[in-house]
N, C-alpha and C positions, 0 to 999 in steps of 0.2 A: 971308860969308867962311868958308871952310873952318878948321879948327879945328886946333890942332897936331898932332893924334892922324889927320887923313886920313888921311896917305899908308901908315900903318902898320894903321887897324883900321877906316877906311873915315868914314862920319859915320854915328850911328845915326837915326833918326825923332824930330824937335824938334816937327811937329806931326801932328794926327790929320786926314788927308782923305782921299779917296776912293782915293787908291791902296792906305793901309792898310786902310782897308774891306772894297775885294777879297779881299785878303790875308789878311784876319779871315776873312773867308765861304770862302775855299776850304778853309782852314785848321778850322773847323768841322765843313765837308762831309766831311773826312778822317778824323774823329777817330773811334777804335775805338766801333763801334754799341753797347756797353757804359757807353759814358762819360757818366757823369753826376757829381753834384754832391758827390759821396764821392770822385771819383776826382781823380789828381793830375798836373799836368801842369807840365814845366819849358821856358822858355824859354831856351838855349842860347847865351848872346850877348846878354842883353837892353837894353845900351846903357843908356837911362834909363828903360825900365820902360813901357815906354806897352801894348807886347803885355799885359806882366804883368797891368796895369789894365784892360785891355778882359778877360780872361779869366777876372776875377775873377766876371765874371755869369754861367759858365757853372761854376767852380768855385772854392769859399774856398782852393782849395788849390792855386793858381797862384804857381809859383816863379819865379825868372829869378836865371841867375848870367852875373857881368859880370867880363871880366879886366882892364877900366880901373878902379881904383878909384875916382878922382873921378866917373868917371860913373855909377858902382854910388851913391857916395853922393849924386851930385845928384836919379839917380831917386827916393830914399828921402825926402828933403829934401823934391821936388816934390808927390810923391804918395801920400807918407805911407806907404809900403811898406815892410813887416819881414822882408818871403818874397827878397829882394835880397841874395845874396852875391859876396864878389869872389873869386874864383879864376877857374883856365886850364879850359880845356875837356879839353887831354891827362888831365889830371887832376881829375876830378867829385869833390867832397864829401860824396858819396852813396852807400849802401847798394846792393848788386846788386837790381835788379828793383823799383826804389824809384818807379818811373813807369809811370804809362799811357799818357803821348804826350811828347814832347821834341821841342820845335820849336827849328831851326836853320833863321834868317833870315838869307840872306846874311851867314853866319859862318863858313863852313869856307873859304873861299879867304884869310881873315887870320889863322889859326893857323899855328903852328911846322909841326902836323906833323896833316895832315889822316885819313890814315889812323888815329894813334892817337886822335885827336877822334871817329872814328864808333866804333871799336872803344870808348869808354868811355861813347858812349851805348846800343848796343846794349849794354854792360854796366846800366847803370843802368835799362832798359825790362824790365818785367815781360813775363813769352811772352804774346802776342797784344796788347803794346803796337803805338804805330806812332810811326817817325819821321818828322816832318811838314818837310822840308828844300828852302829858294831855296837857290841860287847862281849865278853868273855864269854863262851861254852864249857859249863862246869864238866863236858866230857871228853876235852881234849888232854892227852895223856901226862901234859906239862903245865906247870904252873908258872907263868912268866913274869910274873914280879918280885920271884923270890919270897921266902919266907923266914918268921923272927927263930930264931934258935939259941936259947938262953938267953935272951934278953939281946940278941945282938942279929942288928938285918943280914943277912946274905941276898947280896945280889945275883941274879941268874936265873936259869930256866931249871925249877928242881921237879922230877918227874914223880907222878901218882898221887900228890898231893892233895890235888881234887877231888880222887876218886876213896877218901878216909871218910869217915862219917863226920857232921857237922861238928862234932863236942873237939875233934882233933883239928880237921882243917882249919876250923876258924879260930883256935891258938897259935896254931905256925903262919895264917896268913891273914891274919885280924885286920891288916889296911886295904884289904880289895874284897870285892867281891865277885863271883861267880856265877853264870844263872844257868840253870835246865830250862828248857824251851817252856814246861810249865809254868816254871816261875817266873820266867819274865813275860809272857801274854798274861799272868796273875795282875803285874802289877797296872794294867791295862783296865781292868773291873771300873765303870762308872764312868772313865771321862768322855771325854767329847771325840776318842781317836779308834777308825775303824782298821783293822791289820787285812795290809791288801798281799802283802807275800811274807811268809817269814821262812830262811832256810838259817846252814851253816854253811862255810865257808873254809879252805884252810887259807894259810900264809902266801907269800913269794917265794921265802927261803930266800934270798937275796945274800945272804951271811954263809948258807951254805954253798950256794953257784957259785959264791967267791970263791971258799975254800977246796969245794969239791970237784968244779968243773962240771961235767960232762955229765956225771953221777948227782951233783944237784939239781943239774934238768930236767932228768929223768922223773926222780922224786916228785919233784914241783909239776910236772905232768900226770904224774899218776894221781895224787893228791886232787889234783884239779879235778881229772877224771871221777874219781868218788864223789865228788857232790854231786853228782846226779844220780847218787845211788844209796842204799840206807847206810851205807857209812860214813856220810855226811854226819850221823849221828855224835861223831866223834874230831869233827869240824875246832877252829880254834875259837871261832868268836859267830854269832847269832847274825845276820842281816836280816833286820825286819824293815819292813815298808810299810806305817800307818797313813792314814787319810782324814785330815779332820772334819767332821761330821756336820751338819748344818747347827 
């Protein structure tokens, strides 16, 4: 059952499977060739901490800040974390140059104001940091936060959504947002953050292998397969890789 907080800030990660896995592993591959176990990295939106916790074997100085606060404290509660703060992303409670990597997971399309959210990570990344960033692909064929239908949320995966013109999509899904590859390197214009790879990606399907078997395998292989080819286009969420600049 989707939680009070969906429709406004999404659901964070309640368990660790192999979608996260991927996630972990790319997210690794990314991380500045300097980075090791002195170095400091924040997670942007950490929900209940699960990033935080897997990070911590790569460095004791894995942070995560969360602007729900029940959920900043249930991650603390679950898994004994004191690196867990509650504040907004517009506004980081951090030092200029205070990181070596700042991971943003599917968190900038449920901020107020997503331009100033990258401008205060690029503020808070050390020069030759990187920012390691999912979010939504406005050309994947489902819309996964649901959308408002007479005044009332429906939670679920409702298909074609995305693909209505702005005047309609953004009445049925006015609490998230969506980007085409143009528009999120738009919102890039001016700051101090150089884009070292940007593709898409799909899912794990993790809900489907449960229910399908053998046939969500399949799927989840093929899918994988496609991002390395132009229907990647059609990905669930953007993986971009920036650098911040001197």
């Amino acid at each position: 059952m989707p939680s009070d907080l969906a429709a406004e800030r999404g659901e964070p990660s309640y368990v660790w499977r192999a979608g996260q896995d991927r996630r972990l592993a790319l997210i690794r591959a990314a991380l500045p060739a300097d980075f090791g176990p002195r170095s400091r990295i924040l997670d942007d939106g950490s929900g209940l901490g699960l990033y935080v916790h897997k990070l911590l074997a790569d460095t004791p100085y894995s942070h995560g800040l969360e602007y729900e606060r029940e959920r900043a404290a249930e991650g603390a509660r679950k898994l004994g974390l004191e690196l867990l703060v509650n504040a907004a992303g517009e506004r980081l409670p951090y030092a200029d140059s205070s990181f070596d990597a700042v991971l943003s997971n599917e968190v900038i399309e449920h901020v107020q104001d997503d331009r100033a959210a990258l401008t205060e990570i690029a503020r808070v990344l050390r020069p030759g940091g990187r920012l390691l960033l999912f979010c939504p692909n406005r050309w994947y064929p489902v819309e996964q936060h649901g959308v408002y239908w007479r005044g009332n949320y429906v939670f679920g995966n409702i298909p074609l959504v995305n693909y209505l013109p702005n005047s309609l999509r953004d009445r049925l899904a006015p609490h998230v947002r969506v980007y085409t590859g143009h528009g999120l390197r738009r919102l890039f214009a001016g700051l101090p953050l150089r884009i070292v790879s940007h593709t898409r990606i799909f899912g794990a399907y993790d809900n489907l292998i449960h229910r399908f078997g053998r046939f969500g395998r399949l799927l989840r292989t093929a899918l994988h397969t496609a991002e390395s080819t132009p229907l990647n286009v059609l990905g669930l969420s953007h993986w971009l890789v920036a650098e911040k600049t001197a």
